[in-house]
Structure formats: C-alpha cells, structure tokens
N, C-alpha and C positions, 0 to 999 in steps of 0.2 A: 222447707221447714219440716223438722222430721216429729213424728208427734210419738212422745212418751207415755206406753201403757202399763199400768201399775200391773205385777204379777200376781193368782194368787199365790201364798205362801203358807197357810195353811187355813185349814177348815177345821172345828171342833164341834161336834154332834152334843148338844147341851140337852140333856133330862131331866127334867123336874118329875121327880118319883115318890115314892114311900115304900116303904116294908109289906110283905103281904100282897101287895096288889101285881095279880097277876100278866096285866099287858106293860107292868112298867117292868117285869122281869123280862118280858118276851122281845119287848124296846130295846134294852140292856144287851143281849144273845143277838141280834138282827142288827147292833151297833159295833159290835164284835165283829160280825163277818164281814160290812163296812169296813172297820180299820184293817182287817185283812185283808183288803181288796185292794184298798190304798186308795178308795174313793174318799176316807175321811181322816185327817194323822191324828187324834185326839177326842176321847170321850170323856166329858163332863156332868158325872150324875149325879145331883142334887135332892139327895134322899131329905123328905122331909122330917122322919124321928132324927137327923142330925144336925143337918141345917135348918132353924126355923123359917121357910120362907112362906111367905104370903099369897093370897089372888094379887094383891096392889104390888107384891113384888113381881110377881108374872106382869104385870097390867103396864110397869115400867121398864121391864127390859124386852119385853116384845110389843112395847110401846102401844098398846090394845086397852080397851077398857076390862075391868078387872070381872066384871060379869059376865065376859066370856068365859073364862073357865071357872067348867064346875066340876070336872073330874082329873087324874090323871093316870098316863101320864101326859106330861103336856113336853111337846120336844120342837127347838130348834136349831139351825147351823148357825154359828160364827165363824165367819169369812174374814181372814185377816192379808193383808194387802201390802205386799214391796213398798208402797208407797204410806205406810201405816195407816190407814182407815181402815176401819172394821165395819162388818155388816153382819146384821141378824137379820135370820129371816126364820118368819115360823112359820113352819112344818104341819103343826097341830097334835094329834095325838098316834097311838098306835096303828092303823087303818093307814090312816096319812102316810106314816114312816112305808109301812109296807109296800104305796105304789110310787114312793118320792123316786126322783129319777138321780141318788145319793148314789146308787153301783151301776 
C-alpha cells in the first residue's frame, strides 16, 4: 500500500503591520530577502491604516486569544498543500521572525 504525501506548494509570510512602526518596516526587508531565497513565494502585509483589522481579527486567524497581542508587528506563515489544506502557524513578532528557521 503505497501512502500519499501531500506536497508543500507554497508558503506565504502574512504581516500584520501599520505605518510608522519601525520592526514592522524591518519584518517587511527581512521578508524580502526571504522570498529571494526562495524559503517563502509570497508576502502578505496587512497594514493596519488600510485594512481595518482587529486583536479579535489576529485572535481568529491565529486561532490565539486576542489578549495576546499588544503590539506589532505580529507575523505568521501559511502553508498551502497539494492536497489543499492550509496551515498557519504563528511566528510572533519581529525577534521571532529574526531566529525562525524560514531561510
């Protein structure tokens, strides 16, 4: 019986940022040399003066209580799958990004 492993197919580096704030600029540059590396095909940054998004929005898509974050940026990967399941996993913030093992 031969067993079926789903491949991944791509990763997206997701940032919840804002304007102004310095490590969500520094995230953004560090996500950059990322998709040059070809550790990640796709950055999703989520500036908050354009997208209104929430803690309870962060709290649902990294499935976490919303009292965890109080700053940002706040950054995770989605993992998308030959077999189409998707997987987010959070990262945390800038420090995090810096020793993730993403390159």
């Amino acid at each position: 019986m031969s067993e079926n492993k789903a491949e991944l197919v791509k990763k997206t580096l997701v940032i919840y940022g804002r304007n102004g704030c310095v490590y969500c600029t520094k995230a953004k540059e560090l996500a950059e040399k990322f998709k040059e590396s070809g550790s990640i095909q796709e950055i999703d940054y989520r500036n908050k003066d354009e997208v209104d998004w929430t803690r309870e929005d962060l709290a649902k898509y990294f499935n976490m209580d919303s009292n965890y974050f109080t700053s940002v940026p706040q950054i995770g990967s989605e993992e998308e799958y030959s077999n189409g399941n998707k997987v987010i996993i959070y990262i945390g913030g800038y420090n995090q990004l810096v020793t993730s093992t993403l390159y």
